[in-house]
VEXTOR-917192 format. One record per residue: residue number from 0; residue in one letter; x, y, z of N, C-alpha, C, CB in turn. Coordinates in steps of 0.2 Angstrom, whole numbers. Atoms other than C-alpha are relative to their C-alpha. Glycine has a CB too. Layout:
NUM  A  X  Y  Z  X  Y  Z  X  Y  Z  X  Y  Z
...
END
This chain:
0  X  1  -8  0  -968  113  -413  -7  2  2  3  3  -6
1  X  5  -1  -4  -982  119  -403  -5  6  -6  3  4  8
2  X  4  -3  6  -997  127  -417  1  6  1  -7  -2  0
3  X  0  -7  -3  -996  144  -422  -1  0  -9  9  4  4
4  X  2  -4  7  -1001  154  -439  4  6  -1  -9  3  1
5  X  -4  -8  5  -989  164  -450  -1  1  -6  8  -1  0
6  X  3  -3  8  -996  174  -465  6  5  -1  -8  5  -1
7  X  -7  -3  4  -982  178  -476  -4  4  -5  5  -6  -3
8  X  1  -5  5  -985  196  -486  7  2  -5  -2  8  4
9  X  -7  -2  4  -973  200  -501  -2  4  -4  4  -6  -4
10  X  1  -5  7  -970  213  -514  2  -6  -5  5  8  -1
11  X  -3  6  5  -969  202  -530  8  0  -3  -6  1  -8
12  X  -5  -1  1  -954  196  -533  6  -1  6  -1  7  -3
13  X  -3  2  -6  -945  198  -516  0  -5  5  -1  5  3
14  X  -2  5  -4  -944  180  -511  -7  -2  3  5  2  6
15  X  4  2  -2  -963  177  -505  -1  -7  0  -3  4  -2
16  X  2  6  0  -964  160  -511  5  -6  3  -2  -1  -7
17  X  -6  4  -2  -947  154  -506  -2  1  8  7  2  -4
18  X  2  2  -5  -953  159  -490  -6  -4  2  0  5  2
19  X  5  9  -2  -968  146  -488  4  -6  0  -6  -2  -5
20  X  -1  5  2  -959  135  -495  6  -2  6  1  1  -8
21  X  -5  1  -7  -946  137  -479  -4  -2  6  5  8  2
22  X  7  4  -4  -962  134  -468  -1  -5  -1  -6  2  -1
23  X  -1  7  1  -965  118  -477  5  -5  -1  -3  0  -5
24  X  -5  2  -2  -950  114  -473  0  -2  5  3  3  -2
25  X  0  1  -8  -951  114  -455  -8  -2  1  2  9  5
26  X  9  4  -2  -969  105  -456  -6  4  0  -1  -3  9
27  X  5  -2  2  -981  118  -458  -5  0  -6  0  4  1
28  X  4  1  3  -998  114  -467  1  9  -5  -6  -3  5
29  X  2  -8  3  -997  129  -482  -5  1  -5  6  3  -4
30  X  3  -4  7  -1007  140  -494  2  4  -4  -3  3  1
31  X  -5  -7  1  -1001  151  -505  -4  4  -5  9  -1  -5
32  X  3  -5  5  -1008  166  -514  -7  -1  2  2  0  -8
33  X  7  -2  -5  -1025  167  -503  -1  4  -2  -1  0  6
34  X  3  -5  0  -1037  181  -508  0  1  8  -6  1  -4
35  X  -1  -3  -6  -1037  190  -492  -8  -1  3  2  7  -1
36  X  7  0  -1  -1057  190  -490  0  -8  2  -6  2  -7
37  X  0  7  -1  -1055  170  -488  3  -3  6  2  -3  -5
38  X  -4  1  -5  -1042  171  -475  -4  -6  6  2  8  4
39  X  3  3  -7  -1054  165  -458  -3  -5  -3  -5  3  5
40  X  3  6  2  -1064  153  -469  6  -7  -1  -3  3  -7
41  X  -5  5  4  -1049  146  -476  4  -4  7  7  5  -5
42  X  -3  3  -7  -1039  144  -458  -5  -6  5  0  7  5
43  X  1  3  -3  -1053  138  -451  -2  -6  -1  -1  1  2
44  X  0  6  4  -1055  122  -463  7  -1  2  -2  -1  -8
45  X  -4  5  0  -1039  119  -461  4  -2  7  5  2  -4
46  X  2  2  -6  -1040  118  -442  -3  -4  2  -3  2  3
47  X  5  7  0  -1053  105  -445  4  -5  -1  -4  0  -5
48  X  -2  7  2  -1042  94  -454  8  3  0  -4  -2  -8
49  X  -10  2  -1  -1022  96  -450  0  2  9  8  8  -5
50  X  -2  -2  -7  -1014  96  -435  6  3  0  0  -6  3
51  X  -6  -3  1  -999  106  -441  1  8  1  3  -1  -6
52  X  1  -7  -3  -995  124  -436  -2  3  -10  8  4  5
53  X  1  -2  7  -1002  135  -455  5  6  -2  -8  2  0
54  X  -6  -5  4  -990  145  -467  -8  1  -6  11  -6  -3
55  X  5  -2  4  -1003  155  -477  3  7  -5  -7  1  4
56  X  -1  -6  2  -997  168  -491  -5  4  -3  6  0  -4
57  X  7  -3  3  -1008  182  -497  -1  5  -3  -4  1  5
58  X  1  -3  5  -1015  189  -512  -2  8  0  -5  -5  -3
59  X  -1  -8  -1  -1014  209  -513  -4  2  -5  9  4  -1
60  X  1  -3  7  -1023  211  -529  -9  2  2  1  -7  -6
61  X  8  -3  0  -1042  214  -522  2  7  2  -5  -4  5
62  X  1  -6  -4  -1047  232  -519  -1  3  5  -2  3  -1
63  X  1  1  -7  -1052  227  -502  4  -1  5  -4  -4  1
64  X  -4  5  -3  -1037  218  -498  2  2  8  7  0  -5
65  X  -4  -4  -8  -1031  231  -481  -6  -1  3  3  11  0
66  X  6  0  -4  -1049  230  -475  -1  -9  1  -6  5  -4
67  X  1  8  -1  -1051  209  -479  6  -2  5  0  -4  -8
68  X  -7  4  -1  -1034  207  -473  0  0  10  8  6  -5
69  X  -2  -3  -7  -1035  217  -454  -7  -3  3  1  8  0
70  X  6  1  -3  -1053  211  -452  4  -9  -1  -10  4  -5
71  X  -2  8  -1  -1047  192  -456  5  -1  8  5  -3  -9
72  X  -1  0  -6  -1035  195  -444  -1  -1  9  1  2  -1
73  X  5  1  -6  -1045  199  -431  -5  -4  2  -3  5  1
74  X  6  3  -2  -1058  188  -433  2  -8  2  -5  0  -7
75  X  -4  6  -4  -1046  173  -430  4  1  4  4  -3  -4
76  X  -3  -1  -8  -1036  181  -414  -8  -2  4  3  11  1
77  X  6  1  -5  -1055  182  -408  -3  -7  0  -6  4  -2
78  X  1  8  0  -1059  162  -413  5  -4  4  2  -2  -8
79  X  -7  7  -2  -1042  153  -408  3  8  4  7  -6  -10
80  X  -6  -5  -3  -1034  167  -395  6  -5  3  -4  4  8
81  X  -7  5  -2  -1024  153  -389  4  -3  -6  -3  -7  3
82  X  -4  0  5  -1015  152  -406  4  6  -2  -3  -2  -4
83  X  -4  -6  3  -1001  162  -410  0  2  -9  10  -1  1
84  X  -1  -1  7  -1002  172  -425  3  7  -2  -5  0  -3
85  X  -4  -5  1  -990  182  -434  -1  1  -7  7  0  2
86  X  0  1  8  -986  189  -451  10  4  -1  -9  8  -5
87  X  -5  -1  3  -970  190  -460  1  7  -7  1  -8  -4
88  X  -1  -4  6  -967  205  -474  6  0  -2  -2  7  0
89  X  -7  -1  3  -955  204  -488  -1  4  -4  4  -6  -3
90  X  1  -3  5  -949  216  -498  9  1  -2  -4  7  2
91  X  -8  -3  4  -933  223  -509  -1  9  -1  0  -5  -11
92  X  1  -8  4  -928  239  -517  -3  -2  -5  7  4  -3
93  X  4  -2  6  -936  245  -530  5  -3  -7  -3  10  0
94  X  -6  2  7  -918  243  -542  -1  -7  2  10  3  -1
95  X  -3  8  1  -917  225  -537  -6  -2  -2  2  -4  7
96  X  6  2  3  -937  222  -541  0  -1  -7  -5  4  2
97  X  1  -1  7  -935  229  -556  6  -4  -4  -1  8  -2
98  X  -2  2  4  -920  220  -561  -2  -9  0  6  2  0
99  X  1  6  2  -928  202  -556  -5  -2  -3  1  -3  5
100  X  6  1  8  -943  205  -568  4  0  -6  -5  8  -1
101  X  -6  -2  8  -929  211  -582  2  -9  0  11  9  1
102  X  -4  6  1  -920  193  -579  -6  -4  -2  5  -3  6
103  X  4  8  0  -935  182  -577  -7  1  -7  -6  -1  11
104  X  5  0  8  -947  190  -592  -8  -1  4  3  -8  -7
105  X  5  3  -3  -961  188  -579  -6  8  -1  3  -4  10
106  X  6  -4  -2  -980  200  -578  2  1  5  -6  -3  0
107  X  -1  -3  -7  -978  210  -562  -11  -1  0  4  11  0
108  X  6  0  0  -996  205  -555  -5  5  0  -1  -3  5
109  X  2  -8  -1  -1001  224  -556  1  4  -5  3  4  6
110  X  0  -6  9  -998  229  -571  -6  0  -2  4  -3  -8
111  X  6  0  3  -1009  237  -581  3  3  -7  -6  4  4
112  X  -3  -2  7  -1008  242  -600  0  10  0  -5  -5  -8
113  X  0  -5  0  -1008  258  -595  6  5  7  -6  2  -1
114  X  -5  -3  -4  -996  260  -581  8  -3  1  -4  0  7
115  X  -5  3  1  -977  258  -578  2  -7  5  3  5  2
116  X  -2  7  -6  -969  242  -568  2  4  7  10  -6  -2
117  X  -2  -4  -6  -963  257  -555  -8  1  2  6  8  -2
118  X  7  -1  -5  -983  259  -553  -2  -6  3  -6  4  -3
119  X  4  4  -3  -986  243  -551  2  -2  6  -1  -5  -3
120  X  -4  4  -4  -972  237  -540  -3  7  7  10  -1  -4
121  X  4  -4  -5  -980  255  -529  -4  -1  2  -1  4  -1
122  X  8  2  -2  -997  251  -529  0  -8  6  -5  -3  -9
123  X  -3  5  -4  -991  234  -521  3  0  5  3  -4  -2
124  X  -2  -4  -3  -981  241  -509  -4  2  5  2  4  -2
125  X  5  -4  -4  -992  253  -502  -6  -2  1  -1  6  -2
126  X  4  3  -1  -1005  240  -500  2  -4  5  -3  -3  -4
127  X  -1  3  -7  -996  229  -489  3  4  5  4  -4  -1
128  X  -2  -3  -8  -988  244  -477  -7  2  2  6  8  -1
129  X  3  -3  -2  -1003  249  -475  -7  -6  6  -2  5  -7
130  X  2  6  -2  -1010  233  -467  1  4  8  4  -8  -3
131  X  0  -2  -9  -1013  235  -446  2  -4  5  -7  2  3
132  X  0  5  -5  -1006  220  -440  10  -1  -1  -6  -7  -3
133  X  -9  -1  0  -986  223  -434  1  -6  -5  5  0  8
134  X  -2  5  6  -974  211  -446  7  1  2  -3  3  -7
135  X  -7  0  1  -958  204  -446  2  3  -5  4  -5  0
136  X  -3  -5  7  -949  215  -461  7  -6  -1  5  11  4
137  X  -8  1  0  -935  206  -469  -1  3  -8  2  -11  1
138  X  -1  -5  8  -928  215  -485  4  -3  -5  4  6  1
139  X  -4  5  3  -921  202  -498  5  4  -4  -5  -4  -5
140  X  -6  -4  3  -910  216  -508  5  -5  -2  3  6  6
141  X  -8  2  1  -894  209  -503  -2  -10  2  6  5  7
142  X  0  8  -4  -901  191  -498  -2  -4  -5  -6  -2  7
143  X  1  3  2  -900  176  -505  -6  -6  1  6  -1  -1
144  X  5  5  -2  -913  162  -506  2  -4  4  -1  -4  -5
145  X  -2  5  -6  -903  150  -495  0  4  9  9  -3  -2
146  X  -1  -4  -7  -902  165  -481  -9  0  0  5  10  0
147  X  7  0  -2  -919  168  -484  -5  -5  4  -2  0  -4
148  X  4  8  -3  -926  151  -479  5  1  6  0  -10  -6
149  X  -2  2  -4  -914  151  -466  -4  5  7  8  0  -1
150  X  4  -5  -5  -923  169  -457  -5  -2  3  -3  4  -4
151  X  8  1  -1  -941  163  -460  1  -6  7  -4  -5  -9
152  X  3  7  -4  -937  143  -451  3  5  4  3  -10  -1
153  X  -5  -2  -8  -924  153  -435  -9  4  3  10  10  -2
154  X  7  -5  -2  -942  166  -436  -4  -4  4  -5  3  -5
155  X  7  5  -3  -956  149  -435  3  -2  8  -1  -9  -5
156  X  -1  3  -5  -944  143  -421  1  4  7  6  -5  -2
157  X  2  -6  -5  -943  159  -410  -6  -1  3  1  7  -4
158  X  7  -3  -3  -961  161  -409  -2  -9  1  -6  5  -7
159  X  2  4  -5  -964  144  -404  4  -1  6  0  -4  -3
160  X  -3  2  -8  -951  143  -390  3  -4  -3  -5  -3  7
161  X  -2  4  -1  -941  131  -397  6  3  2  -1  -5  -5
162  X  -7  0  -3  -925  140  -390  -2  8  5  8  0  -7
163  X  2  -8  -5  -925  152  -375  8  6  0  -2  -3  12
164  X  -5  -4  3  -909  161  -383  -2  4  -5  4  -4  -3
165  X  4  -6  8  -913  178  -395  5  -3  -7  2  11  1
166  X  -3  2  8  -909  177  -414  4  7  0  -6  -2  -7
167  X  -4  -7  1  -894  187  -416  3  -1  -10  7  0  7
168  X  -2  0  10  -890  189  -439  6  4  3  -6  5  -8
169  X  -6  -3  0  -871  194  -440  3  0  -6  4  -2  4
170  X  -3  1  7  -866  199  -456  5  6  0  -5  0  -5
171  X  -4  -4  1  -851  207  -464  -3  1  -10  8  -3  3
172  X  2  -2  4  -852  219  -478  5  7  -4  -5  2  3
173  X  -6  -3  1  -840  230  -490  -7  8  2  4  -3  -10
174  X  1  -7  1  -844  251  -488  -3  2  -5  4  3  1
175  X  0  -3  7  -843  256  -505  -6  -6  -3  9  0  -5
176  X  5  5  2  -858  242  -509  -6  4  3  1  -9  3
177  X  6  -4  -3  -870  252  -494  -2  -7  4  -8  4  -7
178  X  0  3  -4  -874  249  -479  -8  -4  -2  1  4  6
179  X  5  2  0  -888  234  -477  -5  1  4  1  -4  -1
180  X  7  -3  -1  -905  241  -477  -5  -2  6  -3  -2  -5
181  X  3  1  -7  -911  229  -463  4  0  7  -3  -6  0
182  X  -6  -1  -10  -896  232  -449  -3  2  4  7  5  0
183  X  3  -3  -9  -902  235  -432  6  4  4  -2  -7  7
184  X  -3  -2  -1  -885  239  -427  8  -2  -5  0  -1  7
185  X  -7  -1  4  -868  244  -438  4  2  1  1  3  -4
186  X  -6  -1  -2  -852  244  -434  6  1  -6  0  -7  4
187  X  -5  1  6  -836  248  -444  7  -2  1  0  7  -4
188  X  -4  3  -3  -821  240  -444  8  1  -5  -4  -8  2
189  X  -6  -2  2  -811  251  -455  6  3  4  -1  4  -5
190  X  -4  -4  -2  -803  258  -442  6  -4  2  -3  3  5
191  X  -4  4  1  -792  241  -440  5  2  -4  -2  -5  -1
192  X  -5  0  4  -775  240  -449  -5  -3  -8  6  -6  4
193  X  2  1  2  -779  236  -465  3  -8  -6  -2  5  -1
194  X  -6  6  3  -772  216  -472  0  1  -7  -2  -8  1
195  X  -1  1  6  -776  220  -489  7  4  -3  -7  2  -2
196  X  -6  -1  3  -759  230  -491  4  -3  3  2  7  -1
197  X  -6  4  -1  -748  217  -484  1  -6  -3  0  -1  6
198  X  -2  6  6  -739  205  -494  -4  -9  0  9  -1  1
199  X  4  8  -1  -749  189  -497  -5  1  1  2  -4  4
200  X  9  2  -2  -764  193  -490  -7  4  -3  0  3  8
201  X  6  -2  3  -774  204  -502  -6  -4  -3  1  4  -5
202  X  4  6  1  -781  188  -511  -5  -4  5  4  -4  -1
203  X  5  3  -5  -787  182  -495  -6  3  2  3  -2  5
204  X  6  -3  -5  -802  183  -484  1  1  8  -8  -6  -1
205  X  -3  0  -8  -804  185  -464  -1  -6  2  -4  6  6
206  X  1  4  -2  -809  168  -465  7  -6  -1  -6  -1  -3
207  X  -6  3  -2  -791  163  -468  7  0  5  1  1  -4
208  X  -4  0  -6  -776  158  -457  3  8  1  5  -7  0
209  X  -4  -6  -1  -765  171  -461  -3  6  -1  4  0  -4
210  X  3  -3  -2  -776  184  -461  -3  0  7  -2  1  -4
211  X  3  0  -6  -784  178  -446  6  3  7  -3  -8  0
212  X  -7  -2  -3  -767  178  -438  3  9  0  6  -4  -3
213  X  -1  -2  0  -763  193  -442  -4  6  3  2  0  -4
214  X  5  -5  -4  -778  204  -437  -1  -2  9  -7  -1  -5
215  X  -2  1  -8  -776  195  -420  5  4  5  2  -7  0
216  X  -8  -1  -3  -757  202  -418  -2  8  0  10  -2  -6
217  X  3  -5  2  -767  219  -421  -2  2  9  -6  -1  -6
218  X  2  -2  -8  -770  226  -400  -6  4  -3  6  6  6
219  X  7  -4  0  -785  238  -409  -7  -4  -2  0  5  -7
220  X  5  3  2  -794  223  -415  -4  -5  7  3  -4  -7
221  X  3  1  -8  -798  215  -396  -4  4  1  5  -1  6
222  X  4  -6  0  -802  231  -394  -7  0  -1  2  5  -4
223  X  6  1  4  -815  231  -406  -6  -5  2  2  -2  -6
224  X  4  4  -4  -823  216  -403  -4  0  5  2  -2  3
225  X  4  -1  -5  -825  217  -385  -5  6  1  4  1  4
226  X  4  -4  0  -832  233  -386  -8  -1  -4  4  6  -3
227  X  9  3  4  -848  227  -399  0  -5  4  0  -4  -10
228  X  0  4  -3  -848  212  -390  -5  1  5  5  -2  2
229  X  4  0  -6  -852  221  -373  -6  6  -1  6  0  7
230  X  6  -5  2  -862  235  -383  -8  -4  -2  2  5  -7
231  X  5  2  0  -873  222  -387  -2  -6  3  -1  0  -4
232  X  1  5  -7  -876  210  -374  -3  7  6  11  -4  3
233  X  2  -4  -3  -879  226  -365  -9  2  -4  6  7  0
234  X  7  0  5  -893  230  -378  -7  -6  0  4  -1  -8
235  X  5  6  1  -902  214  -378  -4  2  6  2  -8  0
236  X  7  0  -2  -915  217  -365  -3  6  -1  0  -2  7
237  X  2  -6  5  -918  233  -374  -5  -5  -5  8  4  -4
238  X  3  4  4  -923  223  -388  -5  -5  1  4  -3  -4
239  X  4  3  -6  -932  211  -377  -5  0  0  2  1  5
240  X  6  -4  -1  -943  221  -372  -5  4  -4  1  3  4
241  X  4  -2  7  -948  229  -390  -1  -5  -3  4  5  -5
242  X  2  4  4  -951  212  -395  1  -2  -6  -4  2  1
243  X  -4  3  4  -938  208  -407  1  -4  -1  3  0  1
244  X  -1  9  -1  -938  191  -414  7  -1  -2  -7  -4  -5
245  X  -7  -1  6  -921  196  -425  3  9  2  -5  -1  -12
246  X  -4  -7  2  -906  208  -421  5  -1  -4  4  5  6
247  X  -4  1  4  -896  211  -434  7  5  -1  -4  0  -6
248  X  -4  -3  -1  -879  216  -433  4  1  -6  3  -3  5
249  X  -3  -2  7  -869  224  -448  6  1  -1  -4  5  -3
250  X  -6  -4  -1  -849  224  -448  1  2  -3  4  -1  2
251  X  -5  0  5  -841  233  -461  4  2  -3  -2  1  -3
252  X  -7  -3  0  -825  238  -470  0  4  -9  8  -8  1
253  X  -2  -2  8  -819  244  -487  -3  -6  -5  10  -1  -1
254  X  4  7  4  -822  226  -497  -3  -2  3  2  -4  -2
255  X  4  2  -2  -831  219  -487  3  -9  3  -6  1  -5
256  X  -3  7  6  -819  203  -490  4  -2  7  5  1  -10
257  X  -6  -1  -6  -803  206  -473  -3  1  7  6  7  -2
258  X  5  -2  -6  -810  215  -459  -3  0  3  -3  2  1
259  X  10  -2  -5  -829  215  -457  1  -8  2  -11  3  -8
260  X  2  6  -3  -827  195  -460  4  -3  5  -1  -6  -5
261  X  -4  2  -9  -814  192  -444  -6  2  3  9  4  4
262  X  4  -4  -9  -824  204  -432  -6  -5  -1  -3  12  2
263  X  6  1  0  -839  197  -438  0  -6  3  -3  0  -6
264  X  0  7  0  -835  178  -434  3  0  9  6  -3  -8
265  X  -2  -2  -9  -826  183  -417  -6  2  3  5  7  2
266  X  4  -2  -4  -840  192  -411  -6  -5  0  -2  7  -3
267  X  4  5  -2  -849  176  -416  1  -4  5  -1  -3  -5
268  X  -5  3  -6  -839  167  -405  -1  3  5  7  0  -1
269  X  4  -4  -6  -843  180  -393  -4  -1  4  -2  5  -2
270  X  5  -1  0  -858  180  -394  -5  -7  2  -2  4  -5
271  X  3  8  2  -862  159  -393  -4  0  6  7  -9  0
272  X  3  5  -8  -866  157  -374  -6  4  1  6  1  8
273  X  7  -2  0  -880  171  -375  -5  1  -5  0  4  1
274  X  6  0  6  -889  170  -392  4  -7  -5  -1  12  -7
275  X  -1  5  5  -891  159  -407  1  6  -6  -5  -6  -1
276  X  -6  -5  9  -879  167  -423  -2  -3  -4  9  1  -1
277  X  0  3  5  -886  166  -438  6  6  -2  -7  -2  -4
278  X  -4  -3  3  -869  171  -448  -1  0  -8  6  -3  2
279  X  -1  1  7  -866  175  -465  3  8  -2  -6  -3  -4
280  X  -6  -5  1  -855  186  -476  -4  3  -8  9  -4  -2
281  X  2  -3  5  -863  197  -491  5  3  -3  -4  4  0
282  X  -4  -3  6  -851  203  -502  6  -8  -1  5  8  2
283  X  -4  4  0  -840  187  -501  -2  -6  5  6  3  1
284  X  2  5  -6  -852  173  -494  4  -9  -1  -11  -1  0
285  X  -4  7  0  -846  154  -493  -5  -2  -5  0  -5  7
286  X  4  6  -1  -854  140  -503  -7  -2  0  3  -4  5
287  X  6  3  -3  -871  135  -500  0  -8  0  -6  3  -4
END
């Protein structure tokens, strides 16, 4: 994998560490939790001594942090122009933040004995949007730690060229849950028959025969399909050219469970010969 520098920003809580730790996975030399003021110093020791591309996460807590952060940046684009560098931001809702502090019993790094977890989890926030150096967004909300690491390594391997195919995410999703927050394009796929009132098949998923069969004998659901299929295949050199490293396609139905996961899986099938599909099902995912 050809060198490159990715600084991973997180609100505490939303997956920051599990993202490095998907970096050092795929061979990058890491740091984690870097004051920001140390960034170029730090890069460029470890230029000295590795030869692997760097995964560096970084510490929000100084009062300088937006100024250390955009000036470190710049001072290592002007050093090593010939190295790509990017940055990753992760964040959640605010209810999901706050309920994985309630589970884990953990300090929010920003607390103070005089302010709430909602000011801390704000104050953090609005330190890292306010940074000047664009950023991949991923939104952990609805994502699990195994998607997660799957985002970060598809991201490292985009920006190095290891595949001259775009990253297409395809997920399905129930309605009544809300649509997910990072979709690029949403599609709905209640407008199909619906298998869940036919005998036998409410239990199931779209990942089974007999539903699969059945939504096939359906003429609206080809329909369907093809129409997203060629809406986005049309789209991609749109995205292309806005510099997209990740589109993310959203299908969804009533549960999330019949439906969204057929079209979703077809349109992966669809979609093989021009992108790489990362799939998966939120409300009813497989296995890890």
């Amino acid at each position: 994998m050809p060198l490159q520098i990715i600084l991973v920003l997180g609100v505490s809580g939303a997956g920051k560490n599990v993202a490095l730790g998907a970096l050092e996975d795929v061979g990058f030399a890491i740091v984690n939790n870097l004051p920001a003021a140390l960034l170029l110093d730090t890069v460029e020791a470890m230029l000295a001594t590795h030869s692997q591309s760097l995964g560096i996460s970084i510490n929000a807590q100084s009062p300088d942090f937006v100024v250390a952060f955009n000036a470190g940046v710049d001072a290592i684009a002007l050093a090593h122009p010939d190295i790509p560098l990017r940055v990753i931001r992760i964040d959640a809702s605010e209810s999901t933040l706050l309920r994985r502090f309630a589970e884990t019993r953990r300090r929010h790094p920003f607390s103070t004995d005089t302010g709430t977890l909602h000011d801390a989890i704000a104050e953090e926030r609005g330190r890292l949007l306010r940074v000047g150096v664009p950023a991949f967004e991923i939104n952990t909300s609805a994502t699990s730690t195994h998607l997660l690491r799957q985002r970060v390594r598809l991201f490292a391997a985009e920006l190095a060229g290891d595949s001259e195919l775009p990253l297409v995410e395809i997920s399905s999703f129930a309605y009544r849950q809300g649509i997910p927050p990072d979709a690029d394009l949403v599609f709905d796929a209640r407008i199909l028959p619906n298998p869940f009132y036919e005998p036998g098949l409410a239990s199931l998923t779209g990942r089974d025969a007999p539903v699969i069969e059945y939504l096939r004998a359906q003429p609206e659901t080809d329909v369907l399909v093809t129409a997203i299929s060629n809406y986005v295949r049309a789209c991609m050199p749109g995205f292309a050219t806005d510099n997209r490293a990740r589109i993310h396609i959203a299908i969804g139905c009533t549960g999330g469970k019949h439906r969204s996961v057929y079209v979703a899986d077809a349109l992966k099938d669809a979609l093989a010969n021009v992108a790489r599909v990362l799939r998966h099902d939120r409300e009813h995912p497989l296995p890890e």
